[in-house]
N, C-alpha and C positions, 0 to 999 in steps of 0.2 A: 944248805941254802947258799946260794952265791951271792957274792957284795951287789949291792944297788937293789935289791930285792924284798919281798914285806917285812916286817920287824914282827910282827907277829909268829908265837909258837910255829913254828913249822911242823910236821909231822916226820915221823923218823922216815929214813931213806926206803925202809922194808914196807910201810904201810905207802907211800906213793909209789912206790914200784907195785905192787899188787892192783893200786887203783889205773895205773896206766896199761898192766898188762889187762886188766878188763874192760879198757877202754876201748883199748885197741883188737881184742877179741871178739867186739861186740859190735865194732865196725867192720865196714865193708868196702866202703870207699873214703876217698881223702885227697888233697891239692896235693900234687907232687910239683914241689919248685927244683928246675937246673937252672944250668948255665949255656946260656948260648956263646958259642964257639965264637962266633965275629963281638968282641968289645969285651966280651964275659958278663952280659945282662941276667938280668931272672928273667925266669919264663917259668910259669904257671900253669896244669893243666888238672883238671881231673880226673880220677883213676878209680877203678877198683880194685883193692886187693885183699888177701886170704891170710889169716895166720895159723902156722903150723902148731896146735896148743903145746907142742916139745919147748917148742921156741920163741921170741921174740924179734924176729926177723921177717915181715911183712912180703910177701909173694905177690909178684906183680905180672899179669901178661902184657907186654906191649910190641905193637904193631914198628916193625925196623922201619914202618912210612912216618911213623910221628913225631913233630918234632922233637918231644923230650927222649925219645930213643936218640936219634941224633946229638944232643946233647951228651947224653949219658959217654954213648961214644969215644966223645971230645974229650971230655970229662966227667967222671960219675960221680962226685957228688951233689948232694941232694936234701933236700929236705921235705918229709911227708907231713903234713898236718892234716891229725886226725881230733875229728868234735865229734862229741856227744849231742844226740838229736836235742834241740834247746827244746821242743813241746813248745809249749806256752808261754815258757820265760825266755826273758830277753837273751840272745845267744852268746852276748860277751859275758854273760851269767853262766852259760853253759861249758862243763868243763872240756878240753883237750890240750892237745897233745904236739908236740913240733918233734919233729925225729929226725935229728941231723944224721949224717950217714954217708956210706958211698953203697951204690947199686951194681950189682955185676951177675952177668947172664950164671943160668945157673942148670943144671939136666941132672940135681939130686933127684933119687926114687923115690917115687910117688906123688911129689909135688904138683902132678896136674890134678890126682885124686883130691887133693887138699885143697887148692883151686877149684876144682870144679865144682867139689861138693858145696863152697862158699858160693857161687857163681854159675848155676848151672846153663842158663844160658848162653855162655862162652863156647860153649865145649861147639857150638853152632861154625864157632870162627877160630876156637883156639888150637886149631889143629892145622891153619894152613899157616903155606912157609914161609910168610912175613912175619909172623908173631912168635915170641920168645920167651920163658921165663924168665924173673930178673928177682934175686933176693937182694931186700933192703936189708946190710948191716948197720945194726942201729950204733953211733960211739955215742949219740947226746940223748937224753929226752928232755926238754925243756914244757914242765908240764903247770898249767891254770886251771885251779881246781872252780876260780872266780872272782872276782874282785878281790885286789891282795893277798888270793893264797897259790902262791909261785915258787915252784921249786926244780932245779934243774939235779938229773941224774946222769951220773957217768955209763957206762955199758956193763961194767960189772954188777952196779947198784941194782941197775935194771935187769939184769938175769940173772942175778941172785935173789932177787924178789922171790916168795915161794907163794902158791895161790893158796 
């Protein structure tokens, strides 16, 4: 657990990495923040994307028209934030996920299969020549399980996690 953070028990590194790799296998989509090239702003956008179950490296299509491509570009880092559907409770109750990182196009085997099977609607768009793969390397996960239970993991932590 990092300084400034709950004083309460926290859970070992292996049980929140297991809850954030389920977190994020069970999601589909999530805000992807960059950086805009003029000032170096945030920019925020909505995304869908696929995880490979091997890995913890979030699989992204995106369109070289939009801007957080652009972005990326400029510079790829990035941050995904991914939440758990809140139902009925109040959503800052709801647990997720911020995955700090850098983005970089990517043409490993199979990766559309992975994608698509997440997404199959894509496959309508994801085949023309503006759109790219892009694997999220996750270094941070900064994860809220819900009111004061906050724990940040390094990249090891989190893919040492075993499900």
């Amino acid at each position: 657990m990092s300084s400034g953070e709950s004083s309460l028990q926290a859970p070992s590194p292996e049980v929140v990495g297991r809850a954030v790799k389920k977190l994020i296998g069970a999601s589909r989509h999530g805000v992807l923040a960059t950086l805009l090239p003029e000032g170096g702003g945030p920019y925020a956008s909505l995304v869908n994307f696929a995880v490979d179950e091997n890995e913890c490296a979030p699989i992204l299509l995106l369109s070289q028209l939009a801007w957080h491509t652009r972005n990326i570009a400029a510079d790829n880092r990035g941050c995904l934030l991914v939440t758990e559907e809140p139902g009925a409770k109040d959503v800052l109750a709801a647990a997720r996920v911020s995955l700090l990182g850098t983005l970089r196009p990517t043409e490993r085997n199979g990766i559309d299969a992975v994608y698509f099977r997440a997404h199959p609607s894509a496959r309508s768009y994801g085949r023309f020549s503006d759109f790219r793969f892009y694997e999220f390397n996750v270094d941070t996960a900064h994860y809220v399980a819900g009111f004061g239970q906050i724990v940040t993991l390094g990249r090891a932590q989190l893919i040492n996690a075993t499900s």
